[in-house]
C-alpha positions as a Markdown table, in Angstrom:
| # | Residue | x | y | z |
|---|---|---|---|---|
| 1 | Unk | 259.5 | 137.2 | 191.0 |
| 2 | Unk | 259.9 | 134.7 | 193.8 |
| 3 | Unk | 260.5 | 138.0 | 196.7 |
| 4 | Unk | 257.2 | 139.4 | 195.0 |
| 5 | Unk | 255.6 | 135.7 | 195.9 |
| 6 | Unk | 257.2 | 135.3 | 198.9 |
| 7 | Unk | 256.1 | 138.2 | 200.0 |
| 8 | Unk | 252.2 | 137.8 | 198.8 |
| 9 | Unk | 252.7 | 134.8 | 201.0 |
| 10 | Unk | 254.0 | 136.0 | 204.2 |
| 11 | Unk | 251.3 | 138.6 | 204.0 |
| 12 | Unk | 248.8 | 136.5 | 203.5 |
| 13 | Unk | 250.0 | 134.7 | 206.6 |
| 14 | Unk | 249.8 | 138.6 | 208.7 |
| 15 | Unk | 245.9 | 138.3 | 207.3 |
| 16 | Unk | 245.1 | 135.0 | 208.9 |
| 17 | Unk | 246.6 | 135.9 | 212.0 |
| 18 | Unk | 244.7 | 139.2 | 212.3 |
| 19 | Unk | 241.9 | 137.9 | 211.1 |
| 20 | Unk | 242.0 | 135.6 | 214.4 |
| 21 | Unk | 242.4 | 137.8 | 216.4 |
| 22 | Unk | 239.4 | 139.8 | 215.4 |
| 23 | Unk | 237.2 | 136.6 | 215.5 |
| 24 | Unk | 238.4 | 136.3 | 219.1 |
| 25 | Unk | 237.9 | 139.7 | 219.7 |
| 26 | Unk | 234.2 | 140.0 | 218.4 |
| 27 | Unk | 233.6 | 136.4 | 220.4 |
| 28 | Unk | 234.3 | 138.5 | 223.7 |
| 29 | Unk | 232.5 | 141.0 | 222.8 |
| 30 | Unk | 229.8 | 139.0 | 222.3 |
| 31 | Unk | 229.8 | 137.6 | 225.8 |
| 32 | Unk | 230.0 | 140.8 | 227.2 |
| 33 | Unk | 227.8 | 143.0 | 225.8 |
| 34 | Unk | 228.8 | 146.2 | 227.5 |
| 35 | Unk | 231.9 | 146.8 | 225.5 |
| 36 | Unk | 230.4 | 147.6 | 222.8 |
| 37 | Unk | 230.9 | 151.0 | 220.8 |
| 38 | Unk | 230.9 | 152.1 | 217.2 |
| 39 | Unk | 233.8 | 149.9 | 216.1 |
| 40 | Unk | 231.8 | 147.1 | 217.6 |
| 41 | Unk | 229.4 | 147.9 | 213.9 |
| 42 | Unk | 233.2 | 147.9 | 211.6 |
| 43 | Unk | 234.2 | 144.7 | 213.5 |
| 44 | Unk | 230.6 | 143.3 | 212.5 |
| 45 | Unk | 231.3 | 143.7 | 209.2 |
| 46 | Unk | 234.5 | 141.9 | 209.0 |
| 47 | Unk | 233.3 | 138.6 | 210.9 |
| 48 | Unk | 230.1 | 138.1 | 210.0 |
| 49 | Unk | 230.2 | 137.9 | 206.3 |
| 50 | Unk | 231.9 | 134.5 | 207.2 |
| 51 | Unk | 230.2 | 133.3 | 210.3 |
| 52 | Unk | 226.8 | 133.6 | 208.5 |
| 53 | Unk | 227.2 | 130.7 | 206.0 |
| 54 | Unk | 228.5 | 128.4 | 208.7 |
| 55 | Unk | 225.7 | 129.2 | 210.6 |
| 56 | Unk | 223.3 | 128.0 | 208.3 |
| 57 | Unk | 224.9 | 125.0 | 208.0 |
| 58 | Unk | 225.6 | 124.4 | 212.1 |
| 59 | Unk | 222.9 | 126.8 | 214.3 |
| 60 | Unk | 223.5 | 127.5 | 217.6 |
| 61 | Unk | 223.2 | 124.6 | 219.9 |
| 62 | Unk | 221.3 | 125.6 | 223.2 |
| 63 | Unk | 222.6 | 129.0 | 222.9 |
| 64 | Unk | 226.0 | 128.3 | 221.9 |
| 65 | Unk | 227.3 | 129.8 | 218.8 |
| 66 | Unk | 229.9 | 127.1 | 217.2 |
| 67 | Unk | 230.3 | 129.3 | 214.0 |
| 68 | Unk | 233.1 | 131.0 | 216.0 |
| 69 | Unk | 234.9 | 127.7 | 216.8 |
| 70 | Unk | 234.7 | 126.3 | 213.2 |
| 71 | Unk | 236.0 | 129.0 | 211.6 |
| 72 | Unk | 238.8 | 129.2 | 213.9 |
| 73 | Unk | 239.9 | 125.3 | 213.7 |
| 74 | Unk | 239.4 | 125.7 | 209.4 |
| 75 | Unk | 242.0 | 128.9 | 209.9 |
| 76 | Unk | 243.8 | 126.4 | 212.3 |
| 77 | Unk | 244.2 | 123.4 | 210.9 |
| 78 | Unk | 243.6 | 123.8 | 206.8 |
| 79 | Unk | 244.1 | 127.3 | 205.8 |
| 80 | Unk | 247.7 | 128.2 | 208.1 |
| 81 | Unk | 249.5 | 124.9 | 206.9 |
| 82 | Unk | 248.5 | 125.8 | 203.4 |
| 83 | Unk | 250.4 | 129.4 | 203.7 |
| 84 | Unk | 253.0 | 128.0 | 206.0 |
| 85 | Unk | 253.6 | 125.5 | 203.0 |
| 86 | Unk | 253.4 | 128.3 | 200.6 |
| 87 | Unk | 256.0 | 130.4 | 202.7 |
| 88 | Unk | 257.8 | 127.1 | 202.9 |
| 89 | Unk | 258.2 | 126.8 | 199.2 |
| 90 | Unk | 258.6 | 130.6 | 198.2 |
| 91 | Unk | 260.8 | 131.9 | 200.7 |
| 92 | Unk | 263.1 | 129.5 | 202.7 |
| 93 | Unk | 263.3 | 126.7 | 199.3 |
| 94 | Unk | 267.2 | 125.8 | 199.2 |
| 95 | Unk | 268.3 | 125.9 | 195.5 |
């Protein structure tokens, strides 16, 4: 049971990290519009599903989107030491 959690876990961990990278991916492709293509559309669909309700709650300030940054800094700084801690407990626990 704890290799099935364990490995939930690290997985988990794999999905955050994409999911990063996708968010930084879609934020320069936003600044250059040009790049764009049909998997520009499937990219869409992953990241703005979560961008949306954070921009409702923060708009764009004179043109600057800070969706992008506060979902990278909660990934950052509340939902990666939650899985590292997970990881921690699951896999590498001494018993």
């Amino acid at each position: 049971m704890n290799a099935v959690l364990c490995n939930l876990t690290q997985l988990l961990g794999a999905i955050v990290n994409f999911y990063t990278i996708l968010l930084f991916v879609y934020a320069v492709l936003s600044w250059i519009p040009g790049l764009g293509g049909r998997w520009a559309y499937y990219l869409a669909a992953v990241i703005e599903p979560v961008l949306v309700p954070v921009r409702r709650i923060i708009p764009p300030i004179g043109g600057f989107d800070l969706a992008f940054l506060v979902v990278i800094l909660v990934l950052q700084f509340l939902v990666r030491p939650a899985i590292g801690s997970a990881i921690f407990n699951t896999c590498l626990r001494p018993y």
